[in-house]
C-alpha positions in Angstrom: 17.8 -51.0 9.4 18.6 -48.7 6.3 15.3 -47.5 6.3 15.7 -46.7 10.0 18.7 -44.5 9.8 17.3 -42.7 6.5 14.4 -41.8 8.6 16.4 -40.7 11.6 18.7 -38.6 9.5 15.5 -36.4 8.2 14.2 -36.5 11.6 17.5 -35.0 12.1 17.9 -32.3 10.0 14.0 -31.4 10.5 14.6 -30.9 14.6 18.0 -28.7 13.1 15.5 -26.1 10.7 14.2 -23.0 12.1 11.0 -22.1 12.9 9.3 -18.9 11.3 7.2 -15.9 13.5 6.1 -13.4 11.3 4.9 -10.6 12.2 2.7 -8.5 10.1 0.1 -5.3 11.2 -1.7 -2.9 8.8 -0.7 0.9 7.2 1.9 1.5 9.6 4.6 2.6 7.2 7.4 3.2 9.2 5.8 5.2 11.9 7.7 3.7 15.2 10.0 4.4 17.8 12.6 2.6 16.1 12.5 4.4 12.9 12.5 7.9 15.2 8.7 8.8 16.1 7.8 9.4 19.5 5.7 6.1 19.7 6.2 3.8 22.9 7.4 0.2 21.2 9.4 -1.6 23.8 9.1 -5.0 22.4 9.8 -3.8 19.1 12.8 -1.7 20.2 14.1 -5.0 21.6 13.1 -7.2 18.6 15.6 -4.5 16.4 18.0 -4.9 19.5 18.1 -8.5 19.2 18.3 -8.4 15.0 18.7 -6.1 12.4 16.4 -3.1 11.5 16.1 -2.3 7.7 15.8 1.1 7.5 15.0 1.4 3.3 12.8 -1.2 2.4 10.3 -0.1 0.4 6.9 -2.4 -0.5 6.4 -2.8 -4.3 2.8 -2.2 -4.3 1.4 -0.2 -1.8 -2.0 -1.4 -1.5 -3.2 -4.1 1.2 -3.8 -7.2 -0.8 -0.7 -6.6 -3.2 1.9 -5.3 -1.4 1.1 -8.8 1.0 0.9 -10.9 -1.8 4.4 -9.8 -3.4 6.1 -10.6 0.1 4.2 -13.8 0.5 4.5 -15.4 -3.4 7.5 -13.4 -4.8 6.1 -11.7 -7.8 4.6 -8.8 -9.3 1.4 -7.8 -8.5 0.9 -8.2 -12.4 2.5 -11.6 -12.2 0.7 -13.1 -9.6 -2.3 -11.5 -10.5 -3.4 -10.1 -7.4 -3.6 -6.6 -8.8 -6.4 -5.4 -6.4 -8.2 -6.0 -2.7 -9.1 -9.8 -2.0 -12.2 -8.5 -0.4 -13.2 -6.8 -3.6 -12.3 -10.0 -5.7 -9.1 -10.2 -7.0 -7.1 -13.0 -6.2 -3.7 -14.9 -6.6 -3.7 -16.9 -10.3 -1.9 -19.7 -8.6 -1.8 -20.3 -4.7 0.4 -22.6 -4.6 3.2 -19.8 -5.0 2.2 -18.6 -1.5 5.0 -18.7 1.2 2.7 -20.8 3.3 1.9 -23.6 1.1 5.8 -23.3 -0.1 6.9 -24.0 3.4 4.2 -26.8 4.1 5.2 -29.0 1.3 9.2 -28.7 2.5 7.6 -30.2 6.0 6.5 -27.4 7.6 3.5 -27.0 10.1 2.0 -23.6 8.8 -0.5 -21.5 11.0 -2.5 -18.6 10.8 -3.5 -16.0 13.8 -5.7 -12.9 12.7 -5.3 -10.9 9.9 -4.4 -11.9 6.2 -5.2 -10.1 3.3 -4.3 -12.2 0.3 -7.4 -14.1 -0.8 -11.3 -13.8 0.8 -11.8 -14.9 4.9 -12.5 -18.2 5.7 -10.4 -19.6 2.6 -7.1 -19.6 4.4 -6.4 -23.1 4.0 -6.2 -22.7 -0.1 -3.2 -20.7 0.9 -1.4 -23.8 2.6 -2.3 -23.2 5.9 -2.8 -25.9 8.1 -4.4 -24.5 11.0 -6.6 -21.2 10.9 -6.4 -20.6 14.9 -7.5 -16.7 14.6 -10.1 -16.5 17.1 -12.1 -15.5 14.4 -14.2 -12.4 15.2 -17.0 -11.7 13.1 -19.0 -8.4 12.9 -21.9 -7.9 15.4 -24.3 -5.5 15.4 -23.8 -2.8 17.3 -19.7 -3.1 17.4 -17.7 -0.3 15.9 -15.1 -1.2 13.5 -12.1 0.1 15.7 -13.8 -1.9 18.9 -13.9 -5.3 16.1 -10.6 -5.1 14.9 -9.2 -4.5 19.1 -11.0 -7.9 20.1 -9.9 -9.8 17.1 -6.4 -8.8 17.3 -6.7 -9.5 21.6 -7.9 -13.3 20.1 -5.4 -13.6 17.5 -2.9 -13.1 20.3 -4.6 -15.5 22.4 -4.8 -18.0 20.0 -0.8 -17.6 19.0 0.2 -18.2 22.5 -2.0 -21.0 23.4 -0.7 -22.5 20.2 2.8 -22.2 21.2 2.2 -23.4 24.5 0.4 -26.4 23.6 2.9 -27.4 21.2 4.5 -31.0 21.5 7.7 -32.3 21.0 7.7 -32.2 17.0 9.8 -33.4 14.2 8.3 -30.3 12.5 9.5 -26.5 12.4 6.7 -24.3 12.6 5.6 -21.6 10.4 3.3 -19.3 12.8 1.5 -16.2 10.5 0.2 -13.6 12.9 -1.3 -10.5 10.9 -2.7 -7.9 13.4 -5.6 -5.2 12.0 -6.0 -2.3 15.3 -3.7 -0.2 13.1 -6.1 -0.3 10.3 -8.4 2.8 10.3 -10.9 3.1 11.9 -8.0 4.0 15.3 -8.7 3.6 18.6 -10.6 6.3 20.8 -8.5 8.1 23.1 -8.9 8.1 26.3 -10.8 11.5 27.4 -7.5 12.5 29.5 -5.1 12.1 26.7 -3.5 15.7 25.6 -2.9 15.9 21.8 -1.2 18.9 22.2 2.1 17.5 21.8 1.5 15.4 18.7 3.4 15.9 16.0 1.7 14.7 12.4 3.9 13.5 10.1 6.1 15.3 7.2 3.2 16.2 4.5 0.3 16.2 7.0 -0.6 20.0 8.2 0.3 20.1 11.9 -4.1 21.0 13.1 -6.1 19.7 15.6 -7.6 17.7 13.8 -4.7 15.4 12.2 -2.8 16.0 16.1 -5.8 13.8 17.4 -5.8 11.3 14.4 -1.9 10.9 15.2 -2.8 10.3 18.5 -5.6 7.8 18.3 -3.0 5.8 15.3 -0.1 6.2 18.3 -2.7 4.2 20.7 -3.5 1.5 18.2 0.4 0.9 17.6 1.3 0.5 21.2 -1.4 -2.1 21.4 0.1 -3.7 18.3 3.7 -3.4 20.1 2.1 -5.3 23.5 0.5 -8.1 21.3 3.7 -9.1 19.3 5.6 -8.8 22.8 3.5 -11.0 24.3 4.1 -13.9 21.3 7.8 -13.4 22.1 7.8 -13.8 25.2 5.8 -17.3 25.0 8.4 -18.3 22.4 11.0 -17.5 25.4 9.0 -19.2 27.6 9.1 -22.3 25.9 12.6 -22.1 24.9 11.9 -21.4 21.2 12.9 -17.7 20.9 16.9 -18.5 20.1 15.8 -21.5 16.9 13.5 -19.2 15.4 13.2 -16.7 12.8 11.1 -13.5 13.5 10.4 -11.2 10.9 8.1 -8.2 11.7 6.8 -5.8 8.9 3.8 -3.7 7.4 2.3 -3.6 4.2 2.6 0.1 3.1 2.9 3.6 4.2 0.2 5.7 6.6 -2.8 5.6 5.6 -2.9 10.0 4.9 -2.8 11.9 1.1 0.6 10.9 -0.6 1.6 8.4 1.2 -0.8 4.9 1.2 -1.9 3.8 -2.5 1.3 6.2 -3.7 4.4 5.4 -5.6 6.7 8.4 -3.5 8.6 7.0 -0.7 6.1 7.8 2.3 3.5 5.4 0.6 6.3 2.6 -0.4 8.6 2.8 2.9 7.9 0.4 5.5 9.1 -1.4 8.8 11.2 -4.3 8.2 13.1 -5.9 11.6 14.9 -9.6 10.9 16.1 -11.5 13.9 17.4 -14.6 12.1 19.7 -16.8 14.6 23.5 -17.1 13.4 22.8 -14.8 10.8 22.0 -11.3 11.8 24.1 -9.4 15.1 22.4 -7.6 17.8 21.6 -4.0 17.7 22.2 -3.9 13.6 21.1 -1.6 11.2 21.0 -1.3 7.2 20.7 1.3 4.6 20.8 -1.1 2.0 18.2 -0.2 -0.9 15.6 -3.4 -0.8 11.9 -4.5 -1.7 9.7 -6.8 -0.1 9.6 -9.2 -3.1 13.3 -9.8 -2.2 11.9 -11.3 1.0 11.3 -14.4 0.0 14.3 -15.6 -1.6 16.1 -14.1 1.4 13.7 -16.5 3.3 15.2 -19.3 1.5 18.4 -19.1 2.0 18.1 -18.4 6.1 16.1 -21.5 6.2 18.2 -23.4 3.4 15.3 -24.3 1.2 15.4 -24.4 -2.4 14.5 -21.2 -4.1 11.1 -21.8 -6.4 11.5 -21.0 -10.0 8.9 -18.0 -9.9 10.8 -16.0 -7.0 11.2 -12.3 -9.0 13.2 -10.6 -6.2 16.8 -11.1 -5.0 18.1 -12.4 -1.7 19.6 -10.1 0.9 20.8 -12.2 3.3 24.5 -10.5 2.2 23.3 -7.5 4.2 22.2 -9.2 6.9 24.9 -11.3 7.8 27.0 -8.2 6.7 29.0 -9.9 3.7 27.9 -7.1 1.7 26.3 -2.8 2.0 24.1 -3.9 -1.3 22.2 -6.5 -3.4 20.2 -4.5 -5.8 20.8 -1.0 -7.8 17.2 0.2 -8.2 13.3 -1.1 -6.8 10.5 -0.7 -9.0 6.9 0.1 -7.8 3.1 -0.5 -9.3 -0.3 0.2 -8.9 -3.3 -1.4 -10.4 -6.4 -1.4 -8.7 -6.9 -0.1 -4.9 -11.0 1.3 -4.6 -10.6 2.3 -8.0 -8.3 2.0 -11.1 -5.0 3.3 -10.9 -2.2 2.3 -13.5 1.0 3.7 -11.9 4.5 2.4 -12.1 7.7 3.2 -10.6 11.4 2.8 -10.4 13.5 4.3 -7.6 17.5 4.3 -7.2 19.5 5.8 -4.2 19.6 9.2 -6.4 16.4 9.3 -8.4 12.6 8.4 -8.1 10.8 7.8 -11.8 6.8 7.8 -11.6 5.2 7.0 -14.8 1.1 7.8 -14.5 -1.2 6.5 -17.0 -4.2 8.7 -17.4 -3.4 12.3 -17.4 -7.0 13.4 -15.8 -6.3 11.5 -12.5 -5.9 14.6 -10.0 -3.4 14.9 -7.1 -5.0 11.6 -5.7 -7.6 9.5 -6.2 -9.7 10.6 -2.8 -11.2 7.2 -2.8 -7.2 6.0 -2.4 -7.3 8.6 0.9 -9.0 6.8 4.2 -11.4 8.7 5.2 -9.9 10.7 8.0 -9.3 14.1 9.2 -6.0 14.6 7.3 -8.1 13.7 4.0 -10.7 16.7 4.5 -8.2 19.1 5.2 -6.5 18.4 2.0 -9.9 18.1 0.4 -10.7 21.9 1.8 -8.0 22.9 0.4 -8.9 22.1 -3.0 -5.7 19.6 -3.2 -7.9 17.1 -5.2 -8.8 19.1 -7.9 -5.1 19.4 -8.9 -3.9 17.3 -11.7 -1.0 15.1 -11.7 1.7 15.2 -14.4 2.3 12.1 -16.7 5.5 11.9 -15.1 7.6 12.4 -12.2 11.6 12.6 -11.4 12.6 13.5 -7.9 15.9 13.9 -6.7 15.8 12.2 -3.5 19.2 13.2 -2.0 17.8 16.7 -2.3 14.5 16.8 -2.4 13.7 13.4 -0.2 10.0 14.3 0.4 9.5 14.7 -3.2 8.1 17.8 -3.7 10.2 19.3 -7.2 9.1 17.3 -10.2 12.3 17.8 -12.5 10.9 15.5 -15.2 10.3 18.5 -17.4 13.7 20.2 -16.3 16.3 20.4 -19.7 19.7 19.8 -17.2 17.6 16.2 -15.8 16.9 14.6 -19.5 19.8 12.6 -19.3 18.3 11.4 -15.6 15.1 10.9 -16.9 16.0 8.7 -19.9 18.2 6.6 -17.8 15.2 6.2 -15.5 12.7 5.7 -18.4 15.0 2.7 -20.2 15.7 1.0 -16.3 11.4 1.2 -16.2 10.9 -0.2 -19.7 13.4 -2.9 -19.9 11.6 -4.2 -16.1 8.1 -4.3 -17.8 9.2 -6.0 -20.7 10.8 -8.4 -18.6 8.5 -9.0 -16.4 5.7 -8.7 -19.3 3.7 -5.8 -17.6 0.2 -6.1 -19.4 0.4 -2.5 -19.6 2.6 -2.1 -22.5 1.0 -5.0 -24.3 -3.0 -4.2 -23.6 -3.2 -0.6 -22.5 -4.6 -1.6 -19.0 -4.8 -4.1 -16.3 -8.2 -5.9 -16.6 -10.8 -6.2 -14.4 -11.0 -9.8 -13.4 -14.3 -11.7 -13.3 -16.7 -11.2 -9.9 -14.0 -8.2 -9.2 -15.7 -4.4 -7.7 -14.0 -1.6 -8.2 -15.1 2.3 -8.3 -14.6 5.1 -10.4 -11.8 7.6 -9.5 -14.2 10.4 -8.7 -15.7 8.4 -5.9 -14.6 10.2 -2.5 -14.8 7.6 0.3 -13.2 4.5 0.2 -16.3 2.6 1.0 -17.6 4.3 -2.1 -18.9 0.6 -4.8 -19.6 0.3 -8.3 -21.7 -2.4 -9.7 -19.8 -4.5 -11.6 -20.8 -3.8 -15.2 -21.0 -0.3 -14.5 -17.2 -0.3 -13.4 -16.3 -2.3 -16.9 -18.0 0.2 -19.1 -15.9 2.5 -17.4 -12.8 0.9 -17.5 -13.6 0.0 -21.5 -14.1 3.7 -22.1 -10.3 4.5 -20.5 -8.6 1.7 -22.7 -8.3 3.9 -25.4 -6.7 6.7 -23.3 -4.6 4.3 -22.0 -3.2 3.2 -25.1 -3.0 6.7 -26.2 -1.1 7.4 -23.5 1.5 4.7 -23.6 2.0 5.4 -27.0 3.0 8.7 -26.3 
């Protein structure tokens, strides 16, 4: 009889947890209707509607595999050692850290639709994923990438809302992973009567034809994006779920255009972040609040009241989303490792002041194989942009200069500033025991690619010994560097 009623009083408190949708779509940045830009997102608009829209969150890596693997294990790129693409080779040190396996040992049912990007396809379940119900597309010859990554997403979405629907009475909460890739470059074509005339790029891209159309073909691929998460929503209405479940819907990083993907300034770290977290967050709610994705998942905790695991980094912000408090954190920091090639970059940002700390003083503007090769990319490549050099470090004063455009670090009257910044940067490595004040670089790991930073495109490969000589040869300047 005791064992009875100790099994009825988890069955209990398991049928009282929340359920988890989250939401999560390629390079998007904050390029939606919500956050101003003349994009049509009508489900979106009504997920912010229904929760709370965080208008400053930033990513803390800005590449695909790490910026996804900070939200979904808590740590540092440097920490949880996935400092560079999955697909290339890098991977998680320990993958038992990931949110899925996490939520899967406190009794969740975990499931993956689509798109993930934090270890190599087909390995899902070493994540803690339970069921892998993507659809799984695989490349056929003959099919274009943007025509692939349309019909996987159109399964993924399938697969999501036959899952829901087929769902039984449970003791379980569910954990449902839906990553969509249509905003990935390669876009969508347009359709031949579509007018571009009326596009308008965003800040930093040269309003021409040519980056009008590519706006254009990214605005078709995000209203696609915007009907596939509406129709998950509207299946978790349908089955009376929507109201006893969390939905979280974000991106990885900023648009995939020069200075703003695979960049430390705020167009490559800001991204979409909407929360709809029952008895928590109020409809039609915003935030200004200062945050980074790694504070995600000790937020996560605490809405689900789960135990917060000893390796979380971040903070929780559930105070700004139930409105208890403006602010959780004074400053974010930023890295970058390794994206197609080798980029040691790090970062700390307040409300006032942006800090960028490069470490190889021959890297120019950007690393064009950190550009997607698109139309905005050869226009700055025309121009000679690339062939610029970029300063060992960078202050901006983002209350007036928030596109970043006046470096100030080597200003007399912003020394002050920039010590202030310096000290903030130094004392979070050493914390956090960034390998790049200990070794001089980030290394390679073992069956890892990566290019060298003259390569142009971002398909660009280097065989793998080939990339550690060079890599061996930049120690030294690395160290040099640091030291100075």
């Amino acid at each position: 009889m005791q064992h009875k009623q100790h099994k009825n009083f988890w069955q209990q408190k398991r049928r009282m947890a929340m359920n988890l949708l989250y939401l999560n779509t390629h390079d998007i940045g904050r390029y939606l209707n919500i956050y101003g830009y003349d994009v049509e997102t009508p489900n979106l608009n009504q997920l912010a509607k229904d929760g709370m829209l965080l208008r400053n969150m930033h990513c803390a890596s800005p590449t695909c595999s790490p910026s996804r693997a900070v939200l979904l294990t808590g740590q540092y790129p440097h920490n949880n050692g996935l400092t560079g693409l999955a697909h290339r080779g890098f991977d998680i040190t320990d993958k038992k850290t990931h949110l899925a396996a996490f939520l899967r040992q406190q009794g969740y049912e975990t499931v993956l639709a689509g798109v993930q990007h934090e270890i190599r396809t087909r390995s899902e379940s070493e994540l803690g994923y339970e069921k892998v119900l993507n659809g799984e597309a695989y490349y056929q010859k003959g099919i274009r990438q943007e025509e692939f990554l349309t019909m996987q997403d159109e399964m993924a979405t399938e697969a999501a809302v036959v899952y829901l629907q087929s769902r039984k009475t449970t003791d379980r909460p569910f954990y449902l992973a839906v990553g969509y890739g249509c905003t990935h470059r390669e876009y969508p074509d347009l359709p031949q009567e579509y007018n571009c005339s009326y596009i308008m790029p965003p800040k930093g891209v040269p309003d021409q034809a040519g980056s009008r159309q590519d706006m254009a073909r990214l605005k078709i691929a995000l209203e696609r994006m915007d009907r596939y998460c509406g129709k998950i929503i509207e299946t978790l209405k349908a089955i009376g779920e929507y109201e006893n479940t969390v939905i979280v819907f974000t991106t990885d990083h900023g648009l995939p255009i020069p200075k703003a993907k695979c960049t430390l300034y705020d167009d490559g770290t800001g991204v979409a972040m909407i929360i709809k977290a029952p008895g928590i967050t109020k409809p039609c709610q915003s935030s200004d609040a200062l945050l980074s994705q790694i504070d995600f998942y000790p937020t996560l905790c605490e809405i689900l009241s789960l135990p917060q695991p000893e390796w979380l980094q971040g903070v929780s912000f559930l105070p700004v989303l139930n409105q208890t408090s403006s602010e959780v954190r004074n400053e974010i920091y930023g890295e970058i490792n390794y994206h197609i090639a080798c980029e040691p970059v790090r970062s700390v940002r307040t409300s006032r002041y942006k800090y960028i700390r490069h470490y190889l003083a021959e890297y120019p503007y950007q690393i064009p194989c950190h550009i997607d090769d698109s139309e905005p990319k050869e226009i700055f490549h025309q121009a000679g942009i690339f062939e610029q050099k970029l300063p060992m470090e960078e202050l901006y004063d983002l209350v007036g200069d928030p596109q970043e455009r006046n470096n100030l670090a080597e200003c007399p009257e912003y020394q002050k500033q920039k010590n202030e910044m310096q000290n903030l940067l130094l004392d979070w490595q050493v914390k956090t025991g960034d390998p790049l004040l200990e070794t001089g670089t980030v290394c390679l790991p073992a069956g890892a690619i990566a290019s060298t930073p003259d390569s142009y495109s971002t398909k660009t490969q280097v065989i793998l010994p080939e990339c550690r000589q060079y890599l061996g040869a930049l120690k030294e300047v690395l160290q040099n560097n640091i030291k100075g």
